[in-house]
N, CA, C and O of each residue as an XYZ file, in Angstrom:
668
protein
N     124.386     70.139    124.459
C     123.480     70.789    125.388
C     124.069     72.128    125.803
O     125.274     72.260    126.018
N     123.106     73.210    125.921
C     123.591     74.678    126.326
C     123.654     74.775    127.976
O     122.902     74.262    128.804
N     124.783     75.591    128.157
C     124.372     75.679    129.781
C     123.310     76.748    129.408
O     122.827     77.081    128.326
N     123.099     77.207    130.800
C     121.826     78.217    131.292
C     121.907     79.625    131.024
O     121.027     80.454    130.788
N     123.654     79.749    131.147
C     124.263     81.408    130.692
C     124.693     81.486    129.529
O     125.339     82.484    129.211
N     124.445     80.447    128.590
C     125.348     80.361    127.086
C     123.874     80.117    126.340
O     123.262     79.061    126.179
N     123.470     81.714    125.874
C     122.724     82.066    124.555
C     122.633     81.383    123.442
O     123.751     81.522    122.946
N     122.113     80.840    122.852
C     122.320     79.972    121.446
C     122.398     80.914    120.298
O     121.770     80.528    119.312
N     122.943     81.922    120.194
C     123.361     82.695    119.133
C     124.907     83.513    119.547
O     125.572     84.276    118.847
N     125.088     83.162    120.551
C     126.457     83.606    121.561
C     127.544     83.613    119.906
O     128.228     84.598    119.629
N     127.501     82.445    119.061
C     128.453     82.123    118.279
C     128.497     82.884    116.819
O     129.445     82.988    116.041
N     127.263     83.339    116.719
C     127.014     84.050    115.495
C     127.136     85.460    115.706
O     126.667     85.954    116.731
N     127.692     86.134    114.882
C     128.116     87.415    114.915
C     126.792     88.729    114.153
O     126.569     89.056    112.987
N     126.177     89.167    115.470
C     124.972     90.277    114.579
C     125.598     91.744    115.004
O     126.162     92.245    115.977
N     125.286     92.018    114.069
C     125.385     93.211    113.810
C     124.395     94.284    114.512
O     123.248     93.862    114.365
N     124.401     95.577    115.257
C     123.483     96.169    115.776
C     123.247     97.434    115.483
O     124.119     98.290    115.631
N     121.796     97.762    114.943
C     121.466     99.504    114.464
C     120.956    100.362    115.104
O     119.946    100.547    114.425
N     120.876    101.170    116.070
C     119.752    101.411    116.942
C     119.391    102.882    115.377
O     120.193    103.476    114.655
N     117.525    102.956    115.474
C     117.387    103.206    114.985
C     116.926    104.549    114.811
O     117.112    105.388    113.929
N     115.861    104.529    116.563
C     115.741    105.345    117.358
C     116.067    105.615    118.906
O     116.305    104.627    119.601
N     116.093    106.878    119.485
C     116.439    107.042    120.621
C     115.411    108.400    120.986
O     115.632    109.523    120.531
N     114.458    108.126    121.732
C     112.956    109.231    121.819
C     112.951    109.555    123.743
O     112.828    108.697    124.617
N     113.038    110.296    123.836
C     112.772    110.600    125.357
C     111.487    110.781    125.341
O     110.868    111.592    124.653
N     110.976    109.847    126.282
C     109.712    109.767    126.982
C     109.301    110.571    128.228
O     110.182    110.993    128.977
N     108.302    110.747    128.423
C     108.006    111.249    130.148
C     106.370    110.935    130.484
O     105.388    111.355    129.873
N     106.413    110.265    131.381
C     105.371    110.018    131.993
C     104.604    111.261    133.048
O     105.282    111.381    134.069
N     103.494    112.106    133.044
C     103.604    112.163    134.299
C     102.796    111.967    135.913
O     101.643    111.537    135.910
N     103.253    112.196    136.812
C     102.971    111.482    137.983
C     102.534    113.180    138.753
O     102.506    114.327    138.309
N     102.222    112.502    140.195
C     101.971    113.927    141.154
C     103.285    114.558    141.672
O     104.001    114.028    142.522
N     103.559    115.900    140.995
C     104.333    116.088    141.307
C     105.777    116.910    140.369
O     106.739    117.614    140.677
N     105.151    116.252    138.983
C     105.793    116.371    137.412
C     106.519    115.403    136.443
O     105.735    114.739    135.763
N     107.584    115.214    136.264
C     107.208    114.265    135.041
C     108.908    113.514    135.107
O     110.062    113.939    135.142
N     108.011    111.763    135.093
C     108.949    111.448    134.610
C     109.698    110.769    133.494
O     109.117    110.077    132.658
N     111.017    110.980    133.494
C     111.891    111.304    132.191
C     112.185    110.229    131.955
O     112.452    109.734    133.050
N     112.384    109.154    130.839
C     113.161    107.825    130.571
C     112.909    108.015    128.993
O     112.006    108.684    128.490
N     114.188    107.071    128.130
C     114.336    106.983    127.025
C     114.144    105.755    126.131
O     114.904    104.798    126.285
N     113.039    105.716    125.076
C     112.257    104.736    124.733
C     113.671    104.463    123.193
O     113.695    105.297    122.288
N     114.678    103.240    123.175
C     115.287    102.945    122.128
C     115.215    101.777    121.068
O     114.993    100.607    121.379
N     115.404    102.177    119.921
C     114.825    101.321    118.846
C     116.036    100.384    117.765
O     116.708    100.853    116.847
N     116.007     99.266    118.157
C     117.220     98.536    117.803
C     116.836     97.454    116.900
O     115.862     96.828    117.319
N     117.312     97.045    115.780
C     117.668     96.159    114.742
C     119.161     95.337    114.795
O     120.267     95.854    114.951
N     118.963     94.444    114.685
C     120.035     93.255    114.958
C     120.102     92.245    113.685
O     119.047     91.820    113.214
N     121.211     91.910    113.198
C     120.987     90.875    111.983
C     122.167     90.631    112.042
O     123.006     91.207    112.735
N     122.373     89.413    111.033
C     123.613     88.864    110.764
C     124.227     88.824    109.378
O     125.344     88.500    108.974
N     122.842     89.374    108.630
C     123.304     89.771    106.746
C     123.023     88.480    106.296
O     122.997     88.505    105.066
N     122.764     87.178    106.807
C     122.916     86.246    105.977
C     121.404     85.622    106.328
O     121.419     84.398    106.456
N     119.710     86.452    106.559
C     119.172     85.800    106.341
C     117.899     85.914    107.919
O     116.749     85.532    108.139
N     119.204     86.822    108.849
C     118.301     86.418    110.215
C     118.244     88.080    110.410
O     118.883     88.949    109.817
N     117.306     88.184    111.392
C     117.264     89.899    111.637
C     115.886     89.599    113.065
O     115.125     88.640    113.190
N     116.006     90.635    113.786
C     115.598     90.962    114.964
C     115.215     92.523    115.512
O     116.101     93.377    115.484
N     114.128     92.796    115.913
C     113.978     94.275    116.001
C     113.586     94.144    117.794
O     112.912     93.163    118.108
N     113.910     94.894    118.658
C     113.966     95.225    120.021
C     113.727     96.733    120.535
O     114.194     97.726    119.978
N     113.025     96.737    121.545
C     112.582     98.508    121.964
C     113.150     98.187    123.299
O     113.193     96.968    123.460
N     113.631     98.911    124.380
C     113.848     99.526    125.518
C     113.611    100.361    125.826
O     113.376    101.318    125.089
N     113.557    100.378    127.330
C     113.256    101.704    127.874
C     114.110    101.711    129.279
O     114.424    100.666    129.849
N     114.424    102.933    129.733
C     115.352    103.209    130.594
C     115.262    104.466    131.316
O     114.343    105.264    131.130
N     116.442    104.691    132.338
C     116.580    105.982    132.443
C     117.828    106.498    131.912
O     117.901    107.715    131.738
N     118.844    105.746    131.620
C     120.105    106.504    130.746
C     119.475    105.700    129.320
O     118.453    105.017    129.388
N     120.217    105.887    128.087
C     120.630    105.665    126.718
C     121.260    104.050    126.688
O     120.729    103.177    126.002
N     122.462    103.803    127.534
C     123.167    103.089    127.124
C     122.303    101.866    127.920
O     122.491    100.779    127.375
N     121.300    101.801    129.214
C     120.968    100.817    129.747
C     119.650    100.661    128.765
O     119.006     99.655    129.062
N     119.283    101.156    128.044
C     117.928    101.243    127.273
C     118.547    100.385    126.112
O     118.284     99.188    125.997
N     119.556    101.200    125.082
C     120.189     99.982    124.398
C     120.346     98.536    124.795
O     119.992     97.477    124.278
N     120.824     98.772    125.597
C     121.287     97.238    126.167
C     120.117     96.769    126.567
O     120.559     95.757    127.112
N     119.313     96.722    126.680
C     117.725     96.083    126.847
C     117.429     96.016    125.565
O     116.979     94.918    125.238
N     117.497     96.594    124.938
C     116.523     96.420    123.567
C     117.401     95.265    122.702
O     116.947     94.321    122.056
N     118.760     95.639    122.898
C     119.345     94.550    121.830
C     119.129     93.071    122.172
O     119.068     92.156    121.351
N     119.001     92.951    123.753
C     118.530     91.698    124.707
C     117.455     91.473    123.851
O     117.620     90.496    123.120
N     116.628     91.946    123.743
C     114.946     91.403    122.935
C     115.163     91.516    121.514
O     114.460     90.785    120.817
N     115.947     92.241    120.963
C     116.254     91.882    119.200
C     116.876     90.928    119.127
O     116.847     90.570    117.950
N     117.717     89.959    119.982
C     118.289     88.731    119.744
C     116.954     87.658    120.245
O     116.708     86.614    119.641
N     116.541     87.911    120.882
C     115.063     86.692    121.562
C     114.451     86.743    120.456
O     113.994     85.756    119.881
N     114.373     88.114    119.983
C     113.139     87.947    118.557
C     113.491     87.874    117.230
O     112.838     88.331    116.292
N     114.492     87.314    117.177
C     115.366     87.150    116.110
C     114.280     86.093    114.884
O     113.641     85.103    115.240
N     114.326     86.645    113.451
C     113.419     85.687    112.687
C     114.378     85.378    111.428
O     115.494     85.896    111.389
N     113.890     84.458    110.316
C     114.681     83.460    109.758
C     113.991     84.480    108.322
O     112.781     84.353    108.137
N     114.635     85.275    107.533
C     113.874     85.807    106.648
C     114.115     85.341    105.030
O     115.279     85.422    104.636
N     113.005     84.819    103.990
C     113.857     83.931    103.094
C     114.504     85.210    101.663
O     114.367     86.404    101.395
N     115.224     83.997    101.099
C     116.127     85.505    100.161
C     115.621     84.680     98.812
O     115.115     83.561     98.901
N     115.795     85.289     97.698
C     116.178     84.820     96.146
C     117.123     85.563     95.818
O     116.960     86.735     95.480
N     118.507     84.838     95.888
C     119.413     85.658     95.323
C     119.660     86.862     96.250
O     119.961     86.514     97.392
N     119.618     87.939     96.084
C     120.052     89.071     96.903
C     118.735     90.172     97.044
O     118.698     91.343     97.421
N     117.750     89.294     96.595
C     115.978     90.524     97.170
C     115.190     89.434     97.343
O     115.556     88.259     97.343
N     114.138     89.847     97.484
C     113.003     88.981     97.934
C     112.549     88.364     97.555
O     113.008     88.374     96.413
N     111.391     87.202     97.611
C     111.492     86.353     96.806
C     109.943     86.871     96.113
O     109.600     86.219     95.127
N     109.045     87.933     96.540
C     107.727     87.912     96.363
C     107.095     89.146     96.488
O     106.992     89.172     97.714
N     106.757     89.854     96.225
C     105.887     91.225     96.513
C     104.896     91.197     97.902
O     103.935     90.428     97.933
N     105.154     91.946     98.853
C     104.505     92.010    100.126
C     103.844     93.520    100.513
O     104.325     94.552    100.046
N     102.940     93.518    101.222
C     102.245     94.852    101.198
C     101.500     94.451    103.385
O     100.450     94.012    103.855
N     102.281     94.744    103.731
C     101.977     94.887    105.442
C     101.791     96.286    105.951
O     102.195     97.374    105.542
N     100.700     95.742    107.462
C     100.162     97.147    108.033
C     100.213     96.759    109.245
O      99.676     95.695    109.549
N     100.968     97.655    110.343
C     101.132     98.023    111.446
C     100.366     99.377    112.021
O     100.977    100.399    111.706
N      99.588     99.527    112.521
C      98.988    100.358    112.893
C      98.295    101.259    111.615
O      97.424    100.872    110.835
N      98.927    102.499    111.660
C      98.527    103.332    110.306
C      99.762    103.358    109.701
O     100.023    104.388    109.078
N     100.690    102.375    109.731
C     101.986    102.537    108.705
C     101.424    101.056    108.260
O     101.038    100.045    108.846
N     101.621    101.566    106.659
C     101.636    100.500    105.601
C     103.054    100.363    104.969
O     103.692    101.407    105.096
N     103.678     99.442    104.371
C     104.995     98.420    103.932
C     105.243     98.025    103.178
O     105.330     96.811    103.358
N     105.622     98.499    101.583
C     105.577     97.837    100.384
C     106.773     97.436    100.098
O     107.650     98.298    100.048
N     107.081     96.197     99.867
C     108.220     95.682     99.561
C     108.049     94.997     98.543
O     107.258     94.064     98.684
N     108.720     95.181     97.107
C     108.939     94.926     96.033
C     110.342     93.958     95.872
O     111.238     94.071     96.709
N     110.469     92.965     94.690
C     111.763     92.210     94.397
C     112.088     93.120     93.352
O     111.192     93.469     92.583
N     113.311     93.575     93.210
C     114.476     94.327     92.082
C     115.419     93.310     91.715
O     115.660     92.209     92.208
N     116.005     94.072     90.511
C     116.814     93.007     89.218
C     118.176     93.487     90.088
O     118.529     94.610     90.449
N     118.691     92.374     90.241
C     120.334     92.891     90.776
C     120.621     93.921     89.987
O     120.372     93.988     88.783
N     121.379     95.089     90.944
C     122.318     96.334     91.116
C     121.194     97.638     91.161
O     121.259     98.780     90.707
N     120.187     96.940     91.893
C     119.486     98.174     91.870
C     119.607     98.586     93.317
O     119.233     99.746     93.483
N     119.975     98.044     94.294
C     120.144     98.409     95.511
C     118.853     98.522     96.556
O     117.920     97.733     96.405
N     118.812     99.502     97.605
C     117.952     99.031     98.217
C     117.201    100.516     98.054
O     117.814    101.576     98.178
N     115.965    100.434     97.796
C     115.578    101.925     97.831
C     114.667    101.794     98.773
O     113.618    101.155     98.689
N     115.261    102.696    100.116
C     113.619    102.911    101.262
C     114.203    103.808    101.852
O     115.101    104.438    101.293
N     113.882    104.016    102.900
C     114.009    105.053    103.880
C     114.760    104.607    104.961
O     114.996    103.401    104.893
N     115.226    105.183    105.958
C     116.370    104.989    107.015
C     115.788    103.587    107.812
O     116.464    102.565    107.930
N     114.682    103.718    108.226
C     114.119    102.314    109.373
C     114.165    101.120    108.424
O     114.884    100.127    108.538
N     113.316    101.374    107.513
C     113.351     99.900    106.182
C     115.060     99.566    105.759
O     115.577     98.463    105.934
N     115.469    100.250    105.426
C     116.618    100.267    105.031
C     117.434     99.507    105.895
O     118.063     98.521    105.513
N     117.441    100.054    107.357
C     118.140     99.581    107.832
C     117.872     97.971    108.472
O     118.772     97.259    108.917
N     116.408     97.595    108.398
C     116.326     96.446    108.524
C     116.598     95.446    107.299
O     116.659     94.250    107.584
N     116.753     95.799    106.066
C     116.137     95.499    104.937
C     118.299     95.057    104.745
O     118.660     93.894    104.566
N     118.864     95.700    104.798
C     120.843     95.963    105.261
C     121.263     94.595    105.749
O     121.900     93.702    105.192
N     120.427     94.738    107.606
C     120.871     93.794    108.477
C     120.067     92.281    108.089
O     120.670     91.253    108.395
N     119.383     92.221    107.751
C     119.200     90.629    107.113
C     119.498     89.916    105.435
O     119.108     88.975    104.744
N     120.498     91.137    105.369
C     121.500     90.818    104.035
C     120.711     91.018    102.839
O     121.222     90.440    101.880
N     119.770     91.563    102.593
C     119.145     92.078    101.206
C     119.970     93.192    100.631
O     120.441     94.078    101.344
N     120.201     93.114     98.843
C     120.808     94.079     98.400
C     120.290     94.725     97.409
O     120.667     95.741     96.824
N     119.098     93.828     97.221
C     118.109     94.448     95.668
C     116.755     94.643     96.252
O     116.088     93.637     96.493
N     116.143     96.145     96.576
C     114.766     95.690     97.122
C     114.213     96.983     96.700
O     114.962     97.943     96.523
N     112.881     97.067     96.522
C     112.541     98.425     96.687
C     110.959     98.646     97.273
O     109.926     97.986     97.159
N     111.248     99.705     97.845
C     110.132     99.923     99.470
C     109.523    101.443     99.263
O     110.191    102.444     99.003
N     107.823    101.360     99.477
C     107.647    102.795     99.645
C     106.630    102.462    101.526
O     105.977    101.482    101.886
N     106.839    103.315    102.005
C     105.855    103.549    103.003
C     104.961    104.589    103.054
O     105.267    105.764    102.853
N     103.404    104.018    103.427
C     102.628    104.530    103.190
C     102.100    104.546    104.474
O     102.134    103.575    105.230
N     101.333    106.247    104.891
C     100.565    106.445    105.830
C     101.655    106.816    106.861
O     102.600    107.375    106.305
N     101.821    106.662    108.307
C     102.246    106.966    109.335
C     103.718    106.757    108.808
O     103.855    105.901    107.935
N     104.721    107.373    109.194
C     106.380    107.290    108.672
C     106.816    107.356    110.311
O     107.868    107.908    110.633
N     105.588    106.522    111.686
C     106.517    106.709    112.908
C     107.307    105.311    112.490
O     107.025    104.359    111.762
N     108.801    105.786    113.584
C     109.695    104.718    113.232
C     109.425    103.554    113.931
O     109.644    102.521    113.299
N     108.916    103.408    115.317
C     108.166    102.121    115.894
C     107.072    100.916    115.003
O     106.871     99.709    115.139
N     106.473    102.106    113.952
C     105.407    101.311    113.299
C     105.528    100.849    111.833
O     104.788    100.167    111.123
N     106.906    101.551    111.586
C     107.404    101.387    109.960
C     107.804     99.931    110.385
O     107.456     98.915    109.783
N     108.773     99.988    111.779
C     109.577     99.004    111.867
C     109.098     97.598    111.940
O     109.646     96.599    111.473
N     107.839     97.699    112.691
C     107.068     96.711    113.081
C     106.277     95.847    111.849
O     105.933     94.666    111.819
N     106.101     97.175    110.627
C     105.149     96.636    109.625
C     106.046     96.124    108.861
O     105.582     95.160    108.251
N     107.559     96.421    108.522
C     108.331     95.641    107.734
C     108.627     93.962    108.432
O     108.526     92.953    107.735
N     108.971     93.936    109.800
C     108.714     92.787    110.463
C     107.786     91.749    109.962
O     108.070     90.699    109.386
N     106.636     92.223    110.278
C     105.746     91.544    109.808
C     105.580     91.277    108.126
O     105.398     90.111    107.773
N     105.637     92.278    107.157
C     105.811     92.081    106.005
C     106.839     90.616    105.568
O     106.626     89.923    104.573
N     107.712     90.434    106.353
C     108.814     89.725    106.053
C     108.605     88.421    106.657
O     109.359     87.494    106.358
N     107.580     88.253    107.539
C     107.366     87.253    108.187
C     105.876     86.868    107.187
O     105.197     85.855    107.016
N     105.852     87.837    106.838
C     104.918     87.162    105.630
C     105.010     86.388    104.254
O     104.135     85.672    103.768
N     105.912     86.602    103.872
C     107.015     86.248    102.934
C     107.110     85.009    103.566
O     106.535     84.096    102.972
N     107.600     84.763    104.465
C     107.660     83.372    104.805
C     106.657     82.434    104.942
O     106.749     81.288    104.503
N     105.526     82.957    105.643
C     104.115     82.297    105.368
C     103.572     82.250    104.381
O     102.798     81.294    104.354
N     103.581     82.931    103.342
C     103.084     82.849    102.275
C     104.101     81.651    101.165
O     103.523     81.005    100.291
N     105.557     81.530    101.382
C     106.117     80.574    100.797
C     105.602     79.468    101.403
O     104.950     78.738    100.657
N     105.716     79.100    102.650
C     105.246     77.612    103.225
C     104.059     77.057    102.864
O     103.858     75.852    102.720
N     103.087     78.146    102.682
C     101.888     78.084    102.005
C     101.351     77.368    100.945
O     100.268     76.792    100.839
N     102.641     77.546     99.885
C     102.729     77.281     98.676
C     103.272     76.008     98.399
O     102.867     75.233     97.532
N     104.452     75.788     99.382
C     105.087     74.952     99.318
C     104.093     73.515     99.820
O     104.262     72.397     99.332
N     103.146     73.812    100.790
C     101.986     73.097    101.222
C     100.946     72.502    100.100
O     100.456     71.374    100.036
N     100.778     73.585     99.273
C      99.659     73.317     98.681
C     100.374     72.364     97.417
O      99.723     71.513     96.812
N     101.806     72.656     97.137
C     102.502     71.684     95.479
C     102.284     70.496     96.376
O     102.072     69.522     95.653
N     102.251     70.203     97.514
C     102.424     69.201     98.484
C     104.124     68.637     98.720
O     104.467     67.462     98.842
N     105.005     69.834     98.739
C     106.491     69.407     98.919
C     106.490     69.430    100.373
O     107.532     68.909    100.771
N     105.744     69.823    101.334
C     105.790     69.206    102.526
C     104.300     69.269    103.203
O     103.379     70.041    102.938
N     104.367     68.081    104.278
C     103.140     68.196    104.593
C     102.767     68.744    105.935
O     103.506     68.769    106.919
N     101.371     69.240    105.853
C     100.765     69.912    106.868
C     100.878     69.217    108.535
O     100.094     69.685    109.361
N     101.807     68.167    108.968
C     101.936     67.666    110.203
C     102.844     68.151    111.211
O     102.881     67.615    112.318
């Protein structure tokens, strides 16, 4: 049993990317105020990965919020070998997500946000184009989801051979 202050990932060691760091400003009567919206990826390389946003008025309390919610939202992502197991095509807003499986030693080909999520949940063969919007909030979000698709779409399958059942 966990106590109340002991995290259930306290023991596993993730790794943290922040990806972005965007100053925001709201404004109010009077002029505008300033806080910094930060964009964090969390993984452990072997399978798990987590993406988190904060917001603040310094950098370092914004980090530290966001990595708080990349560990809560931490997801279970499946592998073949060292890439993916399936061709995926996800959309987050107006950013679209193509993630392709590669023949070992081809590495990872994407761009800095994919990449770096694509790193922290231990993929080493993948290849990614993004299409439409290249913001980093919505790349990030659509690879998320891309990857959580991958997983639904295996269980899917695995449902229908009937290797487990729908209860």
């Amino acid at each position: 049993m966990l106590n109340k202050s002991q995290h259930p990932l306290e023991d596993v060691t993730l790794q943290e990317r922040v990806i972005e760091v965007r100053r925001v400003a709201r404004v109010v009567a009077g002029g505008k105020r300033l806080r910094f919206r930060v964009i964090v990826i969390v993984g452990n390389g072997e399978g798990k990965v987590g993406v988190g946003v904060g917001k603040a008025q310094e950098v370092p309390s914004a980090v530290r919020k966001a990595v708080e919610k990349a560990k809560k939202n931490l997801i279970d992502v499946p592998m073949r070998g060292d890439t993916i197991p399936v061709f995926v095509q996800s959309k987050f807003g107006s950013s679209s997500v193509i993630l392709r499986p590669a023949v070992p030693g081809t590495g990872i080909i994407a761009g800095t946000t994919v990449r770096a999520i694509l790193e922290l949940a231990g993929y080493k063969d993948v290849l990614t184009k993004v299409i439409g919007s290249t913001n980093a909030l919505n790349t990030v979000l659509a690879t998320i989801k891309g990857l959580q698709e991958i997983n639904n779409s295996i269980l899917l399958s695995k449902m229908r051979k009937g290797v487990i059942s729908n209860d």
